[in-house]
SEFITI-806096 format. One line per field, with one value per residue (C-alpha): residue number from 1; z, x, y negated. Coordinates in steps of 0.02 Angstrom, whole numbers, always signed. Each point is the difference from the previous one (the first is absolute). Example, Ala and Ser with C-alpha at 12.3 -4.5 7.8 and 13.67 -1.06 7.14 Angstrom:
BEGIN
pos = c(1|2)
Z = c(+390|-33)
X = c(+615|+69)
Y = c(+225|-172)
//
This chain:
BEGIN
pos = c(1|2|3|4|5|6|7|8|9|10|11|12|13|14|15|16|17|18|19|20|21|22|23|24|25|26|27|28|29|30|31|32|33|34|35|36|37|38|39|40|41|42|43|44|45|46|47|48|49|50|51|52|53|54|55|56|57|58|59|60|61|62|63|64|65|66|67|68|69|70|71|72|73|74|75|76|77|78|79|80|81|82|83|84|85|86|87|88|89|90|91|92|93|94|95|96|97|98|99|100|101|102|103|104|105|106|107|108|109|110|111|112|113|114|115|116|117|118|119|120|121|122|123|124|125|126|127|128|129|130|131|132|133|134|135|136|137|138|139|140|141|142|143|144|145|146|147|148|149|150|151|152|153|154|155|156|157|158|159|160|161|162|163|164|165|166|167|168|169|170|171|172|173|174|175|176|177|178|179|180|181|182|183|184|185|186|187|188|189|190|191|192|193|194|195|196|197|198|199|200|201|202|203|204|205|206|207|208|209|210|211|212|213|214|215|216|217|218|219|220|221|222|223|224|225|226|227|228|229|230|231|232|233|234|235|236|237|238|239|240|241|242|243|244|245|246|247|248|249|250|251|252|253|254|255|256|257|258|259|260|261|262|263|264|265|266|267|268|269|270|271|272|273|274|275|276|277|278|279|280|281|282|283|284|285|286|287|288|289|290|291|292|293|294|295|296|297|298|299|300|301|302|303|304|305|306|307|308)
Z = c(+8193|+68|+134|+57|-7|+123|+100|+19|+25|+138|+121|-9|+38|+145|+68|+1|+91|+130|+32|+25|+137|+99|-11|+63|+144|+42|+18|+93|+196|+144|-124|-26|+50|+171|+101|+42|+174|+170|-73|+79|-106|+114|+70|-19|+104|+43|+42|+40|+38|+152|+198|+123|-174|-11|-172|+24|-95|-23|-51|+85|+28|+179|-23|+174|+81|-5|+143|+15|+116|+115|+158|-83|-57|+137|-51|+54|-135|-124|+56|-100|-15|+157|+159|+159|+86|-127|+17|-170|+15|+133|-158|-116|+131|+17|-165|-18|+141|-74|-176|+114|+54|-155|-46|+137|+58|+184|+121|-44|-82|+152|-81|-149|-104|-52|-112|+108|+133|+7|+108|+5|+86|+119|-8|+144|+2|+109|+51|+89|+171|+81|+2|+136|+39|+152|+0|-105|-35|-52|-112|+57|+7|-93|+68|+45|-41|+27|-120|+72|-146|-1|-100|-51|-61|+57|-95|+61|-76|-23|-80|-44|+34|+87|-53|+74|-87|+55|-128|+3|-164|-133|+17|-109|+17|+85|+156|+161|+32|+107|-48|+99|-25|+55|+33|+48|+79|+47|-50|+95|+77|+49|-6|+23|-88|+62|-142|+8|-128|-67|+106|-193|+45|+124|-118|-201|-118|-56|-181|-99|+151|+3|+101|+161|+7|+152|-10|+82|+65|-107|+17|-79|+31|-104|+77|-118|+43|-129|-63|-139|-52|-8|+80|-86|+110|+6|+30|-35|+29|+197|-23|+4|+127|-47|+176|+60|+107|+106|-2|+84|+167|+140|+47|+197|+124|+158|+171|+152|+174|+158|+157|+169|+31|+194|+126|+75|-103|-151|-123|-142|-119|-187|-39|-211|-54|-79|-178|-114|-69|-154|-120|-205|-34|-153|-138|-149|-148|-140|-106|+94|+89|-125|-181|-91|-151|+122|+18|-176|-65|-178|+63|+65|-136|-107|+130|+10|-191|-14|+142|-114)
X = c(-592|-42|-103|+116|+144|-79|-66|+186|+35|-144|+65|+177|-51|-93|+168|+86|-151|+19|+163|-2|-118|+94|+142|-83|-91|+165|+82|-160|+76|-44|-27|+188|-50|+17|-179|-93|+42|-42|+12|+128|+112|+27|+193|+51|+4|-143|+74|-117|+55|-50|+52|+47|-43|+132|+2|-99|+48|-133|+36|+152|+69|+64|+194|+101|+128|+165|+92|+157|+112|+78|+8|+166|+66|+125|+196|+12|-103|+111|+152|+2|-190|-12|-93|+119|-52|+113|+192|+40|+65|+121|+52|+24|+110|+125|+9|+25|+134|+85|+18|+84|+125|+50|+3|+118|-143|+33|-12|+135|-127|-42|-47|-117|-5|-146|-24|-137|+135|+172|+66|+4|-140|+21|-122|-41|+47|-87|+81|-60|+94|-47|-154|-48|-139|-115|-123|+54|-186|-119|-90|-139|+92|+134|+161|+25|+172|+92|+72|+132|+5|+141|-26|+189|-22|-18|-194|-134|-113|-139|-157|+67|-36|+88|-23|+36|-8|+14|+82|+15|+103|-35|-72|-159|-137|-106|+131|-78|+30|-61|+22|+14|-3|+122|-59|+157|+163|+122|+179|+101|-143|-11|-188|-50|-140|-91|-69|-122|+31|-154|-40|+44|+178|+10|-78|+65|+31|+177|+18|-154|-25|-213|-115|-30|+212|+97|+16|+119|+23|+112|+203|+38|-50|+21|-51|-2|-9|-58|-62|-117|+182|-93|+157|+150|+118|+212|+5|-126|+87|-22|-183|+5|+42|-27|+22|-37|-102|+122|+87|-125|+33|-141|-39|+56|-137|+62|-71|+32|-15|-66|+95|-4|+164|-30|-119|-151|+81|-139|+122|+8|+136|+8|+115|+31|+2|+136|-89|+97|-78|-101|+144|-17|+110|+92|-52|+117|+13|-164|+8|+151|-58|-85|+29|-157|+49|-52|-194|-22|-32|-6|-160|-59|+5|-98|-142|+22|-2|-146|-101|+4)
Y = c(-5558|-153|+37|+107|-128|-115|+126|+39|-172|-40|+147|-75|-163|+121|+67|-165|-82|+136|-13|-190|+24|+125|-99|-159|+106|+57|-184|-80|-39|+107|+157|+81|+188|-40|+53|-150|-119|+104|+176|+78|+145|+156|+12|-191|-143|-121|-179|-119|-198|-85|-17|+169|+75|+165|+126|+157|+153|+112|+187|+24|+163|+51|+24|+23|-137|+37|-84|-28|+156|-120|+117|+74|-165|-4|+12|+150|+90|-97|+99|+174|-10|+91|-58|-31|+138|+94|-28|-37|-182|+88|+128|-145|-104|+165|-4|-186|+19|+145|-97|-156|+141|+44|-172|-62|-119|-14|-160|-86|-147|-107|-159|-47|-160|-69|-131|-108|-1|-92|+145|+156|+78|+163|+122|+132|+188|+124|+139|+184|-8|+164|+124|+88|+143|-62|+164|+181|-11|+168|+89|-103|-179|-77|-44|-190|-69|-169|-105|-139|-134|-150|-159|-18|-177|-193|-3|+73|+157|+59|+75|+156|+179|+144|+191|+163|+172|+163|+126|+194|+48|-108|-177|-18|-156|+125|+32|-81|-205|-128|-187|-158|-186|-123|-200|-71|+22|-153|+11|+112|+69|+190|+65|+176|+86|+155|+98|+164|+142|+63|+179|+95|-44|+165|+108|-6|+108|+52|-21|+127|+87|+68|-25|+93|+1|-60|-169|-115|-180|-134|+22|-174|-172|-148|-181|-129|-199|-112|+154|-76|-91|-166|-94|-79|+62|-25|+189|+117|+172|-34|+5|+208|+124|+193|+91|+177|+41|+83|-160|-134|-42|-7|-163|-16|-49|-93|+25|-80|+90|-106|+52|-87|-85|+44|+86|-93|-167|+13|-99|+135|+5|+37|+117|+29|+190|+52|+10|-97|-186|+12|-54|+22|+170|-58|+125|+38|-112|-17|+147|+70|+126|+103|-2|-74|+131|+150|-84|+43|-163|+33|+134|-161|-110|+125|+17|-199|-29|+151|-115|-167)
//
């Protein structure tokens, strides 16, 4: 009973012994599980001190770059979501202008105070003065048509962009547009702006019709200055003009014809054909001439809404 007793006794004193040296193993410096200095673990990060030294990583696994999209960064991609070869910041101005209608918003606020300044400050209104057609254009070519804008203010504009679309039926951010851009015009100055439909203006669908159907060229135009609406302007309903296309005017070309004032005298004289000047036509009022209920707007604003 004895024997056994400290037999009992000498492998507990065993355990404890063991245990006391594991634990001080475990606490000696430079031994904390970590693999000795210079082995390297697979997947981490090697940093080693000294000059034009940089971290390698070793084990890396090949993941692509992602880069920034700025190639459609531009504002007009912010407007709708849709690119500006698409009309739909012309849709959402109509839309704008129609809710200013029924508003009563018209031009009758000239002048805007701001606190930096003591006075109040005018701003500048651009206005659609007349839009002519200067070639019918084919199934082959667009037609070209000229926009007569008026800076109706004392400050001068710019940076902006003019639009025309053609329309056949319903308007939809699909219907044919060209866009231009607009550095600068002084006050009171009249600039005119030749814009080329796309060649899809003389041939478009009417409403579902299929393919292989007769198609025909656009019926309505709609020209839209400050077309992006990026301008605080004292009256923005003048910024529209829905026309159709029976309604624009040819622009006039003047020739002169040289005639000899006398025989054998060689002095020639200019004489003026009887073509009238180039003069703006003065087209109806924006919005007037057609109403913007019969371009099926609320069709538009679903296809505009369905394109965000």
């Amino acid at each position: 009973m004895r024997l056994a007793n400290k037999c009992f006794s000498i492998v507990i004193l065993g355990c404890m012994a063991a245990a006391g040296n594991e634990a001080a193993i475990a606490q000696m410096p430079g031994d904390s599980g970590m693999p000795p200095a210079g082995q390297q673990i697979p997947g981490t990060t090697a940093i080693t001190s000294g000059p034009d030294v940089s971290p390698t990583t070793t084990n890396q696994v090949n993941q692509p770059v992602v880069s920034p999209d700025v190639v459609h960064s531009n504002r007009s991609d912010q407007v709708l979501g849709i690119p500006s070869s698409y009309c739909g910041h012309v849709i959402d101005l109509l839309m704008r202008n129609r809710m200013r209608q029924q508003m009563g918003v018209g031009g009758e606020q000239q002048q805007v105070l701001m606190p930096q300044f003591s006075v109040p400050v005018s701003v500048g209104d651009l206005s659609v003065q007349s839009v002519q057609l200067v070639s019918e254009g084919t199934p082959d070519c667009g037609p070209v048509i000229q926009v007569t804008m008026h800076n109706n203010s004392q400050v001068p504009i710019g940076n902006f962009r003019v639009s025309v679309v053609a329309v056949l039926g319903t308007i939809h951010v699909h219907s044919p547009s060209a866009t231009t851009f607009v550095h600068r015009m002084e006050p009171c100055e009249h600039q005119q702006l030749q814009i080329q439909l796309p060649a899809s203006a003389m041939n478009m669908p009417l409403g579902s019709q299929p393919l292989g159907s007769q198609w025909s060229p656009f019926d309505v135009l709609v020209v839209a200055v400050d077309s992006f609406d990026e301008l605080i302007e004292s009256d923005e309903l003048n910024n529209v003009q829905i026309l159709r296309r029976s309604e624009l005017q040819p622009v006039v070309v003047t020739t002169t014809q040289v005639t000899p004032t006398a025989p054998g005298t060689g002095e020639l004289n200019t004489v003026p054909n009887a073509a009238a000047p180039d003069q703006a036509q003065p087209s109806p009022p924006a919005i007037d001439s057609i109403d913007v209920d019969k371009l099926n707007l609320g069709d538009a604003e679903s296809a505009a809404l369905f394109r965000r």
